[in-house]
C-alpha positions in Angstrom: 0.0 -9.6 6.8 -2.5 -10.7 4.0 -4.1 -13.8 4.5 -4.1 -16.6 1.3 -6.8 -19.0 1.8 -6.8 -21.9 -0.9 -10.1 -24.1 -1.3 -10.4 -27.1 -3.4 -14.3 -27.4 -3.9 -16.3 -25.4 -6.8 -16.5 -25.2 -10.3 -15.4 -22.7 -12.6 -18.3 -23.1 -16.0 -17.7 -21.2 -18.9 -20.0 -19.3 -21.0 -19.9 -18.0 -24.1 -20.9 -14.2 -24.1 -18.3 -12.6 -22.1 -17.8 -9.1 -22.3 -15.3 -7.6 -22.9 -13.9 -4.2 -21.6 -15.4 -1.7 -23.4 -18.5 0.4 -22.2 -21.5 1.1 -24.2 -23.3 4.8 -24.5 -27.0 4.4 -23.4 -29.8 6.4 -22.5 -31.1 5.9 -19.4 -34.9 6.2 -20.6 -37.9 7.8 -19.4 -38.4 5.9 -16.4 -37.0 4.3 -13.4 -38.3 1.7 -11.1 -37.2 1.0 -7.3 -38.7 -2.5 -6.8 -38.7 -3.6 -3.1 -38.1 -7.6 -3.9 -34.6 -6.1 -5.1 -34.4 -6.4 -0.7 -34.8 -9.9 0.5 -36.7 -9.8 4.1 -38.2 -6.5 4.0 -42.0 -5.7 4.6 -42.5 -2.6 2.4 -44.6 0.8 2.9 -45.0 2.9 0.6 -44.5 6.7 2.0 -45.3 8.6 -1.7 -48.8 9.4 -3.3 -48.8 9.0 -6.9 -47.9 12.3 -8.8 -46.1 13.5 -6.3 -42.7 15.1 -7.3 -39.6 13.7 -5.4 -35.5 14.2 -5.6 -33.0 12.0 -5.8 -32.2 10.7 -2.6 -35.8 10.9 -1.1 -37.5 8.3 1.2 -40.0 6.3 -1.7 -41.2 3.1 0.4 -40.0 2.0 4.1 -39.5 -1.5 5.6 -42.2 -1.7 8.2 -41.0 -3.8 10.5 -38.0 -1.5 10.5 -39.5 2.1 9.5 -36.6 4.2 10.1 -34.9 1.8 7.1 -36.2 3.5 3.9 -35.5 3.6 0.5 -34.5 6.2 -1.8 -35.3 7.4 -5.6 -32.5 7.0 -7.6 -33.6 9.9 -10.0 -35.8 13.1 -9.6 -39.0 13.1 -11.0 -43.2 12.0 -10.6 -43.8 9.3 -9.1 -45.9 7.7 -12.2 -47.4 4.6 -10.6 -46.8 2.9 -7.7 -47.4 -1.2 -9.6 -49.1 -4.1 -6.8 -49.7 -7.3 -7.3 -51.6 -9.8 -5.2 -53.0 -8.8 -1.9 -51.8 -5.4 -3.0 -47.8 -6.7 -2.9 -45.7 -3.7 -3.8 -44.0 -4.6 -6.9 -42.9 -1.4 -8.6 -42.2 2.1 -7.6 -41.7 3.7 -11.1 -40.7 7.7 -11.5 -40.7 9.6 -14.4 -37.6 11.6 -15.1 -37.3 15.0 -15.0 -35.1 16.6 -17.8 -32.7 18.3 -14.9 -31.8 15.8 -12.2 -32.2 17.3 -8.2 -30.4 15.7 -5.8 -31.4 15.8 -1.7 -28.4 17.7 -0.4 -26.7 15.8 2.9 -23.9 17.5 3.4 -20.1 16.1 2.7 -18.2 14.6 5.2 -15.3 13.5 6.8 -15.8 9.7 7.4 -12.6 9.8 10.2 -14.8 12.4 12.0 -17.8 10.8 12.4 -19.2 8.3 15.2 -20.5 4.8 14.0 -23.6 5.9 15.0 -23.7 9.2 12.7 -22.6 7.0 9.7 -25.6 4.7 10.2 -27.9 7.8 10.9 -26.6 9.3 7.6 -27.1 5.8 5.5 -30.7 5.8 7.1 -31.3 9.4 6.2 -30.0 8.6 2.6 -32.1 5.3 2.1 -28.8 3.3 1.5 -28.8 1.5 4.8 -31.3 -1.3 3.5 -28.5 -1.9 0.6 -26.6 -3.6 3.7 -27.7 -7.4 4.0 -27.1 -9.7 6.7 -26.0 -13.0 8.3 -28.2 -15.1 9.7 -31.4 -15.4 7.5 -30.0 -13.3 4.4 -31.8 -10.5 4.3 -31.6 -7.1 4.3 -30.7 -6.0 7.9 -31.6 -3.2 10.7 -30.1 -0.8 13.0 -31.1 -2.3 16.1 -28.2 -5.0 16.2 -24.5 -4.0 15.7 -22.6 -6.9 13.6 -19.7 -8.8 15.5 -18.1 -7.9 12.1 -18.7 -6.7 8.6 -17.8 -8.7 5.2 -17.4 -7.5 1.8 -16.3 -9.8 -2.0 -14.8 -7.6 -4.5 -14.3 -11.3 -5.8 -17.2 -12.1 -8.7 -16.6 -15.6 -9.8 -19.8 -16.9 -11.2 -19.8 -18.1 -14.8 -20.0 -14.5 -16.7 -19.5 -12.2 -13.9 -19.0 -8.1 -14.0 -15.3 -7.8 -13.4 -15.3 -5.4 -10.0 -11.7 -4.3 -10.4 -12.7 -3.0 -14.3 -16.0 -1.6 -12.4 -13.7 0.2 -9.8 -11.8 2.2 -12.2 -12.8 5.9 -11.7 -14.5 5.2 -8.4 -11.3 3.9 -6.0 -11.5 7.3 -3.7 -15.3 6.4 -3.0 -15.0 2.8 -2.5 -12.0 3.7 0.1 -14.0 6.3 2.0 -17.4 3.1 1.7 -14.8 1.1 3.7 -13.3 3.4 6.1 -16.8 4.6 6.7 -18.4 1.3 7.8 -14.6 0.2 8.9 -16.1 3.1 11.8 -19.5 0.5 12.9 -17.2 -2.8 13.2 -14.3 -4.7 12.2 -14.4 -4.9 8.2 -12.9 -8.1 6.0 -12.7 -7.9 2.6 -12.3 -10.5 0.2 -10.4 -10.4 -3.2 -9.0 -13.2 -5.6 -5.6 -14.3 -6.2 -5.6 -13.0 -9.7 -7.0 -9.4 -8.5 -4.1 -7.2 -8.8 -5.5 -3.7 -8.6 -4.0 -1.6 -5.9 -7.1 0.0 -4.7 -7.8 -3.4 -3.7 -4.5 -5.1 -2.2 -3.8 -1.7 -0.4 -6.8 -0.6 1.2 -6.8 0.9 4.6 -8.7 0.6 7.5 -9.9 -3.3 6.8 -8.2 -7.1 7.2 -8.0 -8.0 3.6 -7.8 -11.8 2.7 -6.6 -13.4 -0.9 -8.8 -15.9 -2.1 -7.8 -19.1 -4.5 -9.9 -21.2 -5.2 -12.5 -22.0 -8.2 -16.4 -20.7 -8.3 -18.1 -20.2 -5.4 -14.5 -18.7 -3.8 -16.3 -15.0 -4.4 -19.5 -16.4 -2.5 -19.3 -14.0 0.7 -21.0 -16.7 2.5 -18.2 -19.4 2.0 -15.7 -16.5 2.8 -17.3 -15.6 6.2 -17.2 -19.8 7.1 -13.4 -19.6 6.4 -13.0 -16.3 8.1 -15.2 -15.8 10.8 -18.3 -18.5 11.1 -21.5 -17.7 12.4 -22.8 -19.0 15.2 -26.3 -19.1 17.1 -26.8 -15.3 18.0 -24.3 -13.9 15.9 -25.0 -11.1 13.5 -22.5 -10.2 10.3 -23.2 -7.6 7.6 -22.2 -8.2 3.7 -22.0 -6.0 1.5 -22.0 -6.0 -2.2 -18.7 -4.4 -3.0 -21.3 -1.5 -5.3 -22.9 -0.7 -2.3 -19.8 0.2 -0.5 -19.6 2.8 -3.6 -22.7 4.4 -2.9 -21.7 4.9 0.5 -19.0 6.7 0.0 -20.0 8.6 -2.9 -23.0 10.3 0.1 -20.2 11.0 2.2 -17.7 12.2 -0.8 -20.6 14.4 -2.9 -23.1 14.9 -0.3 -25.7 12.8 -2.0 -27.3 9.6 -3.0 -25.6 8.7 -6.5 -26.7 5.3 -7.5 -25.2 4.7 -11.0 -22.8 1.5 -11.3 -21.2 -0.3 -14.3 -23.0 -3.7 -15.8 -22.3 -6.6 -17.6 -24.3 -7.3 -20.2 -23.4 -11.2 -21.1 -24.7 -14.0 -22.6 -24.0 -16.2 -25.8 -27.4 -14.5 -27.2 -25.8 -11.0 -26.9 -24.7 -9.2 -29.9 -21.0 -7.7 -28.8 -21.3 -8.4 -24.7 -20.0 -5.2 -22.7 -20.1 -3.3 -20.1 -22.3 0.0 -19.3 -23.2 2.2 -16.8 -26.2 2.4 -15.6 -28.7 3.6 -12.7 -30.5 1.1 -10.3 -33.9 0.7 -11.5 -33.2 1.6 -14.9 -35.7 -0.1 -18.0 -34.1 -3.6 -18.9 -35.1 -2.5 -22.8 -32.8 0.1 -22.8 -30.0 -1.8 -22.2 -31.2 -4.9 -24.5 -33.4 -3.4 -27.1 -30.4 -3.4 -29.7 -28.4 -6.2 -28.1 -30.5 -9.3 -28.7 -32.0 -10.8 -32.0 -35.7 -11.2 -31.7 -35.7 -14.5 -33.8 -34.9 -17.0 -31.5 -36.7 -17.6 -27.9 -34.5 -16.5 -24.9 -34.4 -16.2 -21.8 -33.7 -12.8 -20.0 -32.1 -13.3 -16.3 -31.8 -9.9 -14.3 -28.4 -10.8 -12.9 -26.3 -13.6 -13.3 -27.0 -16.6 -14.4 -26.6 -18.8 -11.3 -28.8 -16.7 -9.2 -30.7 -14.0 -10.9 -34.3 -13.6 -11.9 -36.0 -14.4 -15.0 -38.0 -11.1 -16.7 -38.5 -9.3 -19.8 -37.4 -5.9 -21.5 -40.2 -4.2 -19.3 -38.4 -5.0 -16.2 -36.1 -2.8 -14.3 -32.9 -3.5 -13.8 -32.5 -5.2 -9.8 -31.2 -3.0 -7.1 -28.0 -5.9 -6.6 -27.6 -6.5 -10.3 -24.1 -6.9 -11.4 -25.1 -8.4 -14.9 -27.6 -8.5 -17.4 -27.7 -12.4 -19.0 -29.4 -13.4 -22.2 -29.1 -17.2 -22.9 -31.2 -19.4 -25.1 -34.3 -20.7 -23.4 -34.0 -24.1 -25.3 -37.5 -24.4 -26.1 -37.2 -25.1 -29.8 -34.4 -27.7 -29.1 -35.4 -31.1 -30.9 -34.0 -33.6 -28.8 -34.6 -36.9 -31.0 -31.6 -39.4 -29.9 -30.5 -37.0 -27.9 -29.6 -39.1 -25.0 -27.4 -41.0 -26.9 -25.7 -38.4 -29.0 -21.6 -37.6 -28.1 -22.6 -33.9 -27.5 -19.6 -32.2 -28.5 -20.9 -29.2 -28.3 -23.0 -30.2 -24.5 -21.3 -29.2 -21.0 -21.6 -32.0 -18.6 -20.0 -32.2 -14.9 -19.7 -35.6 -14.7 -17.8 -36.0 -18.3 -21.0 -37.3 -19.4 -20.0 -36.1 -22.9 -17.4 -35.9 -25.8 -16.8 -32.6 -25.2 -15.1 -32.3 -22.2 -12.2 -33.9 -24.3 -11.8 -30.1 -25.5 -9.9 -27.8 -23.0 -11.1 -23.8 -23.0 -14.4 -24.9 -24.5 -16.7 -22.0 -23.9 -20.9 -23.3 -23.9 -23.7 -21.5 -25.1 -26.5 -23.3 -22.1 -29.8 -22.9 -22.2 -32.2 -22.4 -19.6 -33.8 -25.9 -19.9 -33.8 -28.1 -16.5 -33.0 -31.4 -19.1 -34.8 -33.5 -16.7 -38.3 -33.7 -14.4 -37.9 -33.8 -10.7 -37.4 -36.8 -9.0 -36.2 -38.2 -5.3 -33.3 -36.8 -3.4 -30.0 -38.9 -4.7 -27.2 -38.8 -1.8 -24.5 -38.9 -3.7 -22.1 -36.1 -2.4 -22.8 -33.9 -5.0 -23.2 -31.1 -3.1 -20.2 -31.4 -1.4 -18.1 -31.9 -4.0 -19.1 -28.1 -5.2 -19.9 -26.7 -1.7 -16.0 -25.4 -0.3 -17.9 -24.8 3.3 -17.9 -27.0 6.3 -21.3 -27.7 6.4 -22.8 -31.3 5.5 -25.1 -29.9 2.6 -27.4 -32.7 1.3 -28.3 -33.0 5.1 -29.2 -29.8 5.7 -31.5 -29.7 2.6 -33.2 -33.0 3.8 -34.0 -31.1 7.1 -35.2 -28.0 5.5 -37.8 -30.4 3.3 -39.1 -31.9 6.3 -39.1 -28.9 8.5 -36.6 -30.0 11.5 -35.7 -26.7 13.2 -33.4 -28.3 15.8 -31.2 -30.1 12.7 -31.2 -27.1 10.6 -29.5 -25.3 13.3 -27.2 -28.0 14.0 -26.2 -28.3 10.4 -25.4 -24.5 10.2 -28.6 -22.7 8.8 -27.3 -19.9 10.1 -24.5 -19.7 7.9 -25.8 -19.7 4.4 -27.4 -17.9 2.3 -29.5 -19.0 -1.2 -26.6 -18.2 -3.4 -24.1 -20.7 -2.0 -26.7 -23.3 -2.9 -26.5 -22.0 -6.7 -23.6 -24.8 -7.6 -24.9 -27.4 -6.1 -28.5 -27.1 -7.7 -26.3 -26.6 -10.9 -25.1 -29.8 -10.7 -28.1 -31.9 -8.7 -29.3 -34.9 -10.4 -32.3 -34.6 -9.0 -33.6 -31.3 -10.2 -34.7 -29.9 -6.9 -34.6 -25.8 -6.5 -32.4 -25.7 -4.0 -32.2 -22.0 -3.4 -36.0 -21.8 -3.2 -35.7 -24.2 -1.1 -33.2 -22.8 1.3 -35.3 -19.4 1.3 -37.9 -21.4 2.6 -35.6 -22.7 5.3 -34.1 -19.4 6.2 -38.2 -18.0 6.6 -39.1 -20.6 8.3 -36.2 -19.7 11.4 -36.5 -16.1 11.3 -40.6 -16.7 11.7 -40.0 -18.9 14.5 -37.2 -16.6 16.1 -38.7 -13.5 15.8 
């Protein structure tokens, strides 16, 4: 029987800029980039030479604290350049198409044939096992330690989210056979929302499927393992970004590494948001070049606009990206007797304005911070936007000041940066609280390793 879980806490903001359901034709460009900070926690290697000619679906870099996790090209082509940064930091991978795409042949397969240990053999082979992320630390995880149990959201809540059930149309054989397949390593949980009524979701096989209701961050798969299955001190959980689970069985379904997945391109600074399908690593510009007007300062975010990154047309687009935001960056904003304006036309949690007199209001937000940083306030906010059992503001002040022993206590091990994205949404104080968990979640693995 289907478990309904209801939670209370969150916040539900909305954007202007939704798209709607229509896809737009692209070209996917002359280049694609595989960037290895698209893989939280991994140490990367490159294992191709520039110039060198590589298929789809072969090894480019390798995490080198884990080398038998690699990474694959999502295209065929030349491997153009190969972009560092400081101390010679990988940033960029880029490969320049060739006209006719080849694709590394592994073979289809029966998922309900295979071992748990040939399905992680054949993700490691196909450079898709580092797509697979874990609990404790949030990063992306390795072979060596089988999960006590494996999570997945098909639920995308945050304020302009891709709609998965829209992205799951033409794809429902692949995401079953995803499921089954990693249903074959350890028990599997997915997580949908209340108002998700697709069948390829409700009906699955091979998984424990629970119904989620609840306002913003319900989709988090964080807060959905703490009402599910908490972790504990030496417990290990996969997630998986319901994509991902896509890929995997597309390799076992086609034999091959097939990394194209449908985006949202949002935001109140779009011209007609919509959908598209695209290729991991594919040139932000050709998805925006027509879509945004040039006169007005904004701010790109690769992903959404809770958690994503900030970067320009001649980024690529992030290996987890389920959106492509374009808001205003507020610079140009004149804010003479601002403070003491009504603001009908300003969000503000706290009713701080007129405007939350108006029910359905959708907000065009900028990307300013509206305020400099300034001491921690306890105030609950966290909590009031945090649906886990963890004591939040707490565990921040122990992460600040470096307490190992509390953070554990406090459940460290639990989160991950993105449940933290509400709560620094609404923090009077204006600290980065995901940046600040990261640190925390470092900081442990470093000492633990």
């Amino acid at each position: 029987m289907t478990k309904v879980i209801k939670l209370r806490k969150g916040l539900d903001i909305h954007l202007k800029g939704k798209a709607e359901k229509v896809k737009m034709k692209i070209n996917i460009g002359k280049e694609v980039a595989l960037c290895p900070d698209s893989f939280p926690g991994i140490q990367p290697k490159v294992v191709v030479k520039e110039g060198e000619h590589v298929k789809a679906g072969e090894i480019l870099f390798v995490n080198k604290q884990f080398p038998s996790v690699g990474f694959s090209s999502p295209v065929s082509g030349n491997v153009s350049s190969i972009v560092r940064g400081e101390r010679r930091k990988v940033l960029q991978v880029v490969i320049s198409l060739d006209e006719n795409q080849e694709y590394v042949d592994f073979g289809v397969r029966n998922v309900n044939d295979v071992s748990s240990k040939e399905i992680i053999d054949s993700l490691l082979r196909a450079g898709l096992f580092g797509y697979i992320n874990q609990l404790p630390y949030a990063i992306s995880t390795n072979p060596d330690v089988l999960p006590k149990g494996i999570f997945i959201s098909a639920l995308r809540d945050k304020p302009l989210a891709c709609d998965f059930e829209y992205e799951l149309i033409g794809n429902e054989i692949d995401f079953q056979t995803g499921l089954t397949a990693l249903s074959r390593i350890s028990k599997t949980y997915l997580g949908i929302g209340r108002n998700q009524c697709s069948e390829s979701l409700r009906r699955v096989k091979d998984v424990e499927v629970n119904i989620f209701d609840g306002p913003c961050p319900a989709g988090n798969v964080g807060v959905q393992i703490n009402h599910i299955n908490p972790v504990n001190k030496g417990d290990v959980v996969w997630t998986v970004d319901p994509t991902t689970v896509i890929y995997i069985g597309r390799l076992f379904n086609k034999g091959k590494v097939d990394l194209h997945h449908t985006i949202a391109i949002v935001g109140s600074e779009v011209h007609e948001p919509c959908y598209a399908d695209v290729l991991v690593g594919q040139k932000i510009e050709t998805l925006l070049k027509d879509k945004i007007s040039h006169e007005r300062n904004v701010r790109i975010i690769n992903g959404n606009v809770l958690t994503g990154r900030k970067c320009s047309l001649n980024d690529f687009v992030d290996a987890h990206a389920s959106e492509l935001t374009v808001i205003p960056e507020g610079d140009e904003t004149n804010e003479l007797f601002g403070w003491i304006m009504p603001r009908f036309k300003d969000y503000s949690v706290n009713r701080s304005y007129f405007s939350w007199l108006t029910k359905n209001k959708e907000y065009a937000l900028d990307a300013r911070v509206k305020g400099g940083r300034r001491n921690m306030i306890m105030s609950g906010e966290y909590d009031s936007v945090l649906p886990m059992d963890i004591l939040g503001e707490y565990l921040i002040k122990a992460i600040i000041v470096g307490d190992i022993d509390k953070m554990e206590a406090l459940g460290i091990y639990e989160v991950s940066p993105e449940d933290f994205a509400l709560p620094e949404f609404v923090d009077s104080s204006k600290l980065e609280l995901q940046d600040i968990v990261r640190r925390g979640l470092d900081m442990l693995r470093k000492e633990n390793a």
